[in-house]
N, C-alpha and C positions, 0 to 999 in steps of 0.2 A: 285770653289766649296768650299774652305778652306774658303774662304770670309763666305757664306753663314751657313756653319757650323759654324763659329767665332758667327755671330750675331743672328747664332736660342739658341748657349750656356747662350748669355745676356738675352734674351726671356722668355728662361725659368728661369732662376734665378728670372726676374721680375715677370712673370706671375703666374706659378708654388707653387703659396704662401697659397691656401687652398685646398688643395688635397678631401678632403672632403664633398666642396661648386662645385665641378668646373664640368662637365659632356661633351660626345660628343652626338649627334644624327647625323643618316645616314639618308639621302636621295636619291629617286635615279633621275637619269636626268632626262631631260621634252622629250623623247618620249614616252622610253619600261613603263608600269606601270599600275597598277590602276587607273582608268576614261580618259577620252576623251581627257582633258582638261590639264592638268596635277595637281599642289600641291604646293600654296602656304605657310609660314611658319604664321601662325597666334601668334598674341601675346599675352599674357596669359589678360584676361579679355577684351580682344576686339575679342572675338569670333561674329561671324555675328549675327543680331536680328535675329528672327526664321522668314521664309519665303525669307528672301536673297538671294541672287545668286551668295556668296563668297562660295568657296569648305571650308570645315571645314576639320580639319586634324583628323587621327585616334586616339583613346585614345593611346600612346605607351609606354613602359618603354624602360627605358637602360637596356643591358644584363650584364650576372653576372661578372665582373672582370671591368668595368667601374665604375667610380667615377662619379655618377648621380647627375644632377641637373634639369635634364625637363626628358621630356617621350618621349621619341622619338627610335623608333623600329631598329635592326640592318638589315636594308635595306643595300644590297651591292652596290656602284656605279658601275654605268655600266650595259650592259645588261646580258642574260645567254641565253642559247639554249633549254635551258630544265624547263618547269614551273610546281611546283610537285602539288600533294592535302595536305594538314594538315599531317603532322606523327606523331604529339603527341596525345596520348590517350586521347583524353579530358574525355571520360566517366570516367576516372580512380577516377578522384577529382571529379565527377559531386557532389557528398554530402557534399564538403568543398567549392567549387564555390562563389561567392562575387555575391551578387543577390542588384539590387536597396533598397533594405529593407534594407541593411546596413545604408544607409545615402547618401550623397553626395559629400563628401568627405573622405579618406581613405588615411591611410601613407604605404609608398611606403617599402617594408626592403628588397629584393632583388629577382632577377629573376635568372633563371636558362634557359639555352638552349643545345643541343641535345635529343638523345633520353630519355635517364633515366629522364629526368627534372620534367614530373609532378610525378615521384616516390620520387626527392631529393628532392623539394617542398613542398611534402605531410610529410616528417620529420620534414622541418622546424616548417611549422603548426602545427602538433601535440607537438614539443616543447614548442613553444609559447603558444600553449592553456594551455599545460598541466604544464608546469614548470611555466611559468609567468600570465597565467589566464587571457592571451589577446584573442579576440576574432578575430582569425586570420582567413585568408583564400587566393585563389589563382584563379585566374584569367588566362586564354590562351592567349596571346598577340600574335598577327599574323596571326594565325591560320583564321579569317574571310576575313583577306586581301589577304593568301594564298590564299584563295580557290577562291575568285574574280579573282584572275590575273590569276589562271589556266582554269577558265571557259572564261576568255578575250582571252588568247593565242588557246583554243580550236575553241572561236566562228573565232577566225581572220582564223584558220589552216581552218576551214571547208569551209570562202568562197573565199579561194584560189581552193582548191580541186572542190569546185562545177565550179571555173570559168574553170579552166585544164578540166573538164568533157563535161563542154557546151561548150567549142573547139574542142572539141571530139578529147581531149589527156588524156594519161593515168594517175592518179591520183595517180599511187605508189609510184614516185619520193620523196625525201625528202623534206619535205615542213619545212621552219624554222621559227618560228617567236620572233623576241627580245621580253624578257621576263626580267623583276627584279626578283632576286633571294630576298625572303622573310623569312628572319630566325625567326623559331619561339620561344619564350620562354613564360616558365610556373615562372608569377610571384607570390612572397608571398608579404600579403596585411595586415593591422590591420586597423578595422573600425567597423563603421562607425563613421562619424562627421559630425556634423550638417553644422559647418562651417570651413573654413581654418584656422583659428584660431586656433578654438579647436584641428586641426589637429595639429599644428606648437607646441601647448602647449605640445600634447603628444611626438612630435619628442620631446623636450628638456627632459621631462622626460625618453624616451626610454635609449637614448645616454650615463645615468647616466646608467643605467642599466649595470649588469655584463654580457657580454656576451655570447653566447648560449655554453653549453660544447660540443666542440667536440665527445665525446663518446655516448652522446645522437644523433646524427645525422648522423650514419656509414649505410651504405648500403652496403650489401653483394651482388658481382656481380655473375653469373651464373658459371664462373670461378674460384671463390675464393676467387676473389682480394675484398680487403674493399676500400669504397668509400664514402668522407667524404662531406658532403653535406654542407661546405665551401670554400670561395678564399680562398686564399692562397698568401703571399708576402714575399720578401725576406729582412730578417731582420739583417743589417750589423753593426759593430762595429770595427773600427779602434782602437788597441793595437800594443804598443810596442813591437819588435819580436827582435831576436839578434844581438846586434851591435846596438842597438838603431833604426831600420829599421822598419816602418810602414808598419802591416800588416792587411789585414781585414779579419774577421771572420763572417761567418754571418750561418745562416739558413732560412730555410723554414716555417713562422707561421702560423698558420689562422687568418685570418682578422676578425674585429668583424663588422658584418653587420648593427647594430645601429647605426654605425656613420656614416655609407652612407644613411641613411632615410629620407625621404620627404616629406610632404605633395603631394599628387596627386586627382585628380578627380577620383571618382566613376566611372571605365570603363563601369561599366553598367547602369550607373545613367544620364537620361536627363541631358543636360546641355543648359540650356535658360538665356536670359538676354534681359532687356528690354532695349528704348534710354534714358531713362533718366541713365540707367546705366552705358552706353556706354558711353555717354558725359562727366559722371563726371571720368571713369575711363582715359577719355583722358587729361582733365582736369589737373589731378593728374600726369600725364603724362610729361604734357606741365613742372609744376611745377619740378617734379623733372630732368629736363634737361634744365633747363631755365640758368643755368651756367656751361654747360658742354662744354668744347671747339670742343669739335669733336662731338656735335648734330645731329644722323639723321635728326632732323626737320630741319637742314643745308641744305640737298640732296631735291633737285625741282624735279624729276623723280616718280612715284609711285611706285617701287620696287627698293631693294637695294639685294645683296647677304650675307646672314649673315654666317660667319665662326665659330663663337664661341659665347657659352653662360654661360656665370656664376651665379651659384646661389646664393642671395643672403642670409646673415647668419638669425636665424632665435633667438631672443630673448621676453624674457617672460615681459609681462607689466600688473601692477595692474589696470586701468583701460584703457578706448576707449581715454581718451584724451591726456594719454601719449604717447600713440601707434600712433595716428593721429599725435602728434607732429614729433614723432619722424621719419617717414616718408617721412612730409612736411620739413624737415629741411635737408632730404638726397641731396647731391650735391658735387659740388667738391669739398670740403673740409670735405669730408666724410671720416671719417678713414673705409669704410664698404671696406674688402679686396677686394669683389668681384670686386663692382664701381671700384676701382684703379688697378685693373689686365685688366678691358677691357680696361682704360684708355691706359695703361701702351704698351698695344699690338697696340693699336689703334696711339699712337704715334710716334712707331716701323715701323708698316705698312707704314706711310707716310714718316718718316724720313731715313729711311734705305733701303726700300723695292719699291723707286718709287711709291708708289700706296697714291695718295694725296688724293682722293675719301672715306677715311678710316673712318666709323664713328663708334659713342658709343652711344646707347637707353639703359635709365637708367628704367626702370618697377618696379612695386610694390615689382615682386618678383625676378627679371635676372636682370643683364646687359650682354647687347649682343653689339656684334662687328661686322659690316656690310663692306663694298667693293663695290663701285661702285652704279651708278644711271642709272637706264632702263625704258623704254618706258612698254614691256610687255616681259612674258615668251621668245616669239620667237625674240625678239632682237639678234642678231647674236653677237653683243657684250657680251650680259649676256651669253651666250650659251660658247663661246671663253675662256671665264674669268674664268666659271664653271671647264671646261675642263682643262684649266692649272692647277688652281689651286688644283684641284681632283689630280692630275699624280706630282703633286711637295708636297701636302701633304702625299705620299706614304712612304717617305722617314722616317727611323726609327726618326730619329732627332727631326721630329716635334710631336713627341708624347710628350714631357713635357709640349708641350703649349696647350694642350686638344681642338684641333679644329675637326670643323665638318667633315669626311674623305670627303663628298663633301660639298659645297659651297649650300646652299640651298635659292630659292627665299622666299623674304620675303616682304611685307606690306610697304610702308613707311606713319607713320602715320601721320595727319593734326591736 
């Protein structure tokens, strides 16, 4: 155990090096869930052409206290006993709502979840409109996938009950069916944008920006208590205390939500791509992992498990051909933190960790870290692999290295 704690300490020192770039997403296993089929992990611009018969994934964000880098909802691993309907008010914001007229794009500035969420949401928004004269708004994330997997666990409950009937047995008995427990959060959004770009432009301008005041964002609760509709992190300084003895001081700040913001897709906005899109986004692909020692294009299987995804930093360029340079020239000599934190874990994996199978896909806009090569979902091996490694990332320790809390399938692209 001391082993393992020694070398998650090195991990994070390595990995741990953009708190701001770096993000988790949950998914849940390949039985309890939404659709038949289960949910593979697609890659950002090789979404399936329209008419395919690849599952596309839900639009999702990270929830509030996560360092975001993709959108990915906080699905619990594992199944639950109980599947609920939506409990957040969606009518509440229905007048601040993110409708496709926005654009197609939209930056990401934080979500919120439990009950109060679209009331401390609806602060944020009105902040940003009104202090910074952005054109903000907020979105339900879950709440549509909620309500599927409650109407899935009713349709499965009723034809158990109807089979117990037509045995002519009684039907009172508790009937249970695994269920993903689906959290939902009320995110806040600034859009629209035409393109990702324009989106990436405004993340760099937001992040200059001075952060939201706390006293504009209090919420008075039913009880009394005020409630501040930011994170919060604990902010430490190591001073000299008597006798020369190191001691630390810290507090409680609020976090400034700008610096965790994204570019993301228009949750309510079509998302289409033609093949000549598709090609060249693979293309570009090939290119940027063409000197990457740990290459998924390494892995001969058509799924790998991916555990972690970093995002990549996001910088401003006067015109297209600086930016296509600078792109095509991304590889392992890249000083881009992200590219070298999945390296970094992806050589850990194999060198310390037994797991030689360990690779790194280098994307337009992630590097992601994968685990292993499978056949399909139901391989008993990816199933095996899932499962350890979901119950061994439980452990507080591995929280500096921002992995997936489960192992999630994923694409290996051609």
């Amino acid at each position: 155990m001391k082993r393992w704690l020694f070398l998650l300490a090195i991990l994070a020192a390595g990995v741990g090096l953009i708190a701001h770039n770096t993000g988790r997403g949950q998914f849940p296993g390949p039985k309890p869930g939404p659709g038949e089929g289960g949910a593979t992990l697609k890659l950002p611009g090789l979404d399936p052409v329209p008419g395919g018969s690849q599952t596309a994934l839900p639009n999702y964000v990270p929830r509030a206290g996560y360092t975001p880098s993709s959108a990915y909802p906080s699905l619990q691993p594992g199944g639950t006993k109980v599947a609920l309907m939506p409990s957040n008010v969606v009518d509440f914001n229905r007048d601040i709502e993110i409708t496709p007229e926005a654009g197609p794009w939209a930056v990401f500035v934080m979500a919120y979840n439990g009950p109060r969420s679209p009331e401390m949401a609806r602060k944020l928004v009105t902040e940003l409109r009104t202090s910074y004269k952005y054109p903000a708004y907020v979105f339900n994330y879950g709440a549509e996938e909620k309500r599927k997997e409650y109407e899935r666990v009713q349709k499965a409950r009723q034809v158990q009950i109807d089979a117990l009937q037509k045995a002519g047995l009684k039907a009172d008995v508790p009937i249970r069916v695994p269920a993903v427990r689906i959290d939902e959060q009320t995110g806040v959004l600034v859009g629209g944008f035409r393109t990702r770009e324009d989106a990436a432009a405004f993340v760099e301008k937001l992040r200059k920006q001075k952060p939201p005041d706390p006293k504009n964002l209090v919420i008075t609760t039913s009880d009394g208590r005020e409630i501040v509709a930011l994170d919060t992190k604990f902010a430490a300084q190591v001073k000299e205390g008597p006798g020369g003895a190191k001691v630390i001081q810290g507090e409680r700040v609020y976090q400034n939500p700008f610096l965790k913001a994204l570019p993301v897709h228009n949750p309510t906005s079509a998302r289409e791509q033609t093949p000549n899109a598709l090609e060249n986004d693979l293309k570009l692909m090939r290119k940027l992992n063409v000197e990457e020692p740990f290459s998924l294009f390494q892995c001969k299987k058509p799924l790998t498990l991916a555990i972690a995804q970093y995002g990549t930093q996001h910088k401003g360029f006067l015109d297209a051909r600086e930016a296509t340079g600078a792109v095509t020239h991304f590889g392992v000599d890249s000083i881009d933190p992200s590219a070298q934190n999945a390296r970094n874990l992806a050589k850990a994996l194999r060198k310390d960790w037994g797991l030689t199978e360990a690779y790194v896909l280098h994307t337009r806009y992630s590097s992601y870290v994968t685990v292993g090569g499978f056949d399909s979902e139901k391989d008993p091996r990816l199933v095996s692999l899932q499962n350890e490694l979901e119950n061994r990332f439980l452990a507080p320790a591995y929280g500096p290295l921002k992995l997936f809390p489960r192992p999630v399938p994923m694409q290996v692209p051609r």
